[in-house]
N, C-alpha and C positions, 0 to 999 in steps of 0.2 A: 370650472374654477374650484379650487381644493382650500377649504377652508383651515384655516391655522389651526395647532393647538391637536389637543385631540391625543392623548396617552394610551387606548389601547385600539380604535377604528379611525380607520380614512375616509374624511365625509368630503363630499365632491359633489357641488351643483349643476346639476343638468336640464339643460334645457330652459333653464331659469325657474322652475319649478318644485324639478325633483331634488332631495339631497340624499345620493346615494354612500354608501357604508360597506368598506369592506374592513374585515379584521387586519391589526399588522403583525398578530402574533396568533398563531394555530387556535391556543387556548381561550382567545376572545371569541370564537367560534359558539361556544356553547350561549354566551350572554348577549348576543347579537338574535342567535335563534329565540332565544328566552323572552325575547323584547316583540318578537313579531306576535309571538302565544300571547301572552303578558298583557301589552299595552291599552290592544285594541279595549279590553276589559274595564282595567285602569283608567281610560279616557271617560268611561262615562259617569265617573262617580267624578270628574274635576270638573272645576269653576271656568278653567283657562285653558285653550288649546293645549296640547301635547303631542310629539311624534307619536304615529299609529302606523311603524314597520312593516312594511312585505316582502316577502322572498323573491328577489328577481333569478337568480341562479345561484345553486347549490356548490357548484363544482367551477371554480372558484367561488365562493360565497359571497354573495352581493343582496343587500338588502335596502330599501328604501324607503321613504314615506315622503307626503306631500311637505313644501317648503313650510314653517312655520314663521308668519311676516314676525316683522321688529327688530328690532336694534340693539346687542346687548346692553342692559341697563348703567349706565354711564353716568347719569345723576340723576339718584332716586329720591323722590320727593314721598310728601306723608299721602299723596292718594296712590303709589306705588304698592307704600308698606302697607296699608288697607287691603291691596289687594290681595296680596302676598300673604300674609296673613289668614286670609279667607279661603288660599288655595292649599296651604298648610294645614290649616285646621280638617279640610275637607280629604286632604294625602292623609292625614294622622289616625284619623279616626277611619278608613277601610281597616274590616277585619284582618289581624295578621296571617289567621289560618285561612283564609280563603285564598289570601296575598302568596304565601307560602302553597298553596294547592296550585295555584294556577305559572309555579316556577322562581317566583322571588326567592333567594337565600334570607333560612328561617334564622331561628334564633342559636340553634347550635353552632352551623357554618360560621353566623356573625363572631361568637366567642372563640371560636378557631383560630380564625382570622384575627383577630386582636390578638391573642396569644403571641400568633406567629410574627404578626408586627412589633408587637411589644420587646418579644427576643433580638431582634432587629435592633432596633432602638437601642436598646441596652447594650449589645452589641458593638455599635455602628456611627452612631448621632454620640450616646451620651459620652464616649472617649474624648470626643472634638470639643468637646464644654469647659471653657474654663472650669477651676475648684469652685468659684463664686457661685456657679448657676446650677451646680451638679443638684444642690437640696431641693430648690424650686424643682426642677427637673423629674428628679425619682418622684417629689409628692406626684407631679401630673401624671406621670404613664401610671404610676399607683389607682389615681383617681377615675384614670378613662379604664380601668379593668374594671372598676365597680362597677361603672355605668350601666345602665340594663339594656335589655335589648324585647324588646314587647312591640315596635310599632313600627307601622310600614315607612319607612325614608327615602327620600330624594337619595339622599348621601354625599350628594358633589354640589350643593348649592351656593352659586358663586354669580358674580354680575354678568360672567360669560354665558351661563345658562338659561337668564330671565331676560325677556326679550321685551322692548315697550315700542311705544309711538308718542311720543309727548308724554301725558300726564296717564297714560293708562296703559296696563301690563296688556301683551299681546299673547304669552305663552309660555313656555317652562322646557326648554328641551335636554336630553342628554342624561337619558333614565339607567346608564348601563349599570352605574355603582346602586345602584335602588335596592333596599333589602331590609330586613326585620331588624330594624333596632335600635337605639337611643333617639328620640326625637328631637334632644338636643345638638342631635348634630346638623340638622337643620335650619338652627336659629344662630349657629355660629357668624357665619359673617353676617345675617342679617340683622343680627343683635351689636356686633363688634367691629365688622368693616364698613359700618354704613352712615349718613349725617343723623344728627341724632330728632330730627322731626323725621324720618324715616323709620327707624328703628323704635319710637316712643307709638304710633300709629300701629306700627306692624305690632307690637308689643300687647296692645291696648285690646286689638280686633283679636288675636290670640288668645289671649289670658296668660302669658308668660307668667308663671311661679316665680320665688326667689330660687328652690330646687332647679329650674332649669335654665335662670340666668346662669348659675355659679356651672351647672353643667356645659353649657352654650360656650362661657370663656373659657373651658378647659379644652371644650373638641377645637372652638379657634388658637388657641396655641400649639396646641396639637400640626394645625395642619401643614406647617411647614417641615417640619422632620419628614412626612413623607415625600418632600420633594428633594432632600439630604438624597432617601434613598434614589428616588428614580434617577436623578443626575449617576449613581453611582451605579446603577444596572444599565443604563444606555451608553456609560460612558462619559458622561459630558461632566467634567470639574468646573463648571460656571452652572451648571443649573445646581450641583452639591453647594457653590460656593454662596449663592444666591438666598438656599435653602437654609443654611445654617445662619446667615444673615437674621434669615426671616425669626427661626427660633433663638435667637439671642434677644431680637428686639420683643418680641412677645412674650419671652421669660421676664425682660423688663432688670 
């Protein structure tokens, strides 16, 4: 069975166990290996299971790790955001240089890579904007350039990622985007897409700042321009038209 979703690896369950990974593009190759070195590390400093990747064959590259049980997070209650919370805390605080020694993209990469999105952006998203929204707009991609980048991140933390059983989280999967840098981009949706005894727990167990609410809402508005682009590198004019949806309604 070949799980949905999924923008740069094909995850495929086997045998009811395994969930096997191969890259769909050459260049996920490198972040796929990076995860089998990486993880296993990684795992022992968290609260909550996590994939712990192994190399099954090189040539095709196929890599694996044991199923991670739960169900993605579908309605998050406040002993969720407690958890969640206490696994963040726990991701934020591993040393960044150790995080970066053992393969994560440090803090240079990170500012690279925004650059080169931000060009994008500019580019690409902000043509499509109406005149109304273009002001809101330059402040944000202005604002995620300042952001800093000093701490180790999830990077893609979304309800498809956090796995539960009832009232308690099960596990956290899908560490490919993981890398050095703003940790408010990990309180994005769980601060802004979530009910708000969810979000007030997770909030509480954290210590959210007011600096990294106002950051948290800048990386969730943010995150639909980057689906503007992938609609528009795979082809598809419904996932751009979806995407740019998404950045109208969160410019607000």
């Amino acid at each position: 069975m070949e799980f949905p979703g999924g923008w740069d690896s094909r995850a495929t369950l086997v045998d009811g166990r395994w969930v096997e990974r191969t890259p769909r593009r050459p260049e996920v190759e490198a972040q796929l290996l990076r995860e089998t070195e990486a993880m296993p590390w990684l795992a022992g400093r968290l609260p909550l299971p996590v994939p712990i990747p192994e190399i099954v064959t090189r040539t095709p590259l196929v890599v694996r790790h044991p199923l991670v049980p739960g169900e993605p997070l579908e309605s998050p209650v406040a002993e969720h955001g407690h958890a969640l919370g206490e696994f963040l805390l726990a991701l934020h605080r591993t040393p960044a240089a150790d995080a970066t020694d053992r393969g994560f993209p440090g803090a240079e990469r990170t500012r690279a890579e925004r650059d080169s999105a931000d060009r994008r952006f500019r580019a690409e998203v902000l043509p499509l904007l109406p005149d109304s929204h273009r002001k809101r707009a330059l402040d944000l991609l202005d604002a995620i350039l300042r952001s800093p980048a000093d701490t180790l991140v999830h990077g893609d933390l979304g309800p498809e990622h956090v796995l539960s059983a009832g009232e308690h989280l099960k596990g956290v999967i899908d560490f490919g985007d993981a890398h050095v840098g703003d940790p408010a981009i990990d309180l994005a949706w769980a601060l802004f897409g979530t009910p708000a005894e969810f979000a007030g727990e997770l909030s509480r167990t954290y210590g959210v700042t007011d600096a990294l609410r106002t950051r948290a809402l800048a990386w969730h508005r943010l995150g639909p321009w980057y689906e503007v682009l992938h609609g528009a590198d795979v082809g598809d004019p419904e996932v751009a038209a979806e995407g740019l949806a998404g950045v109208l309604d969160r410019l607000g």
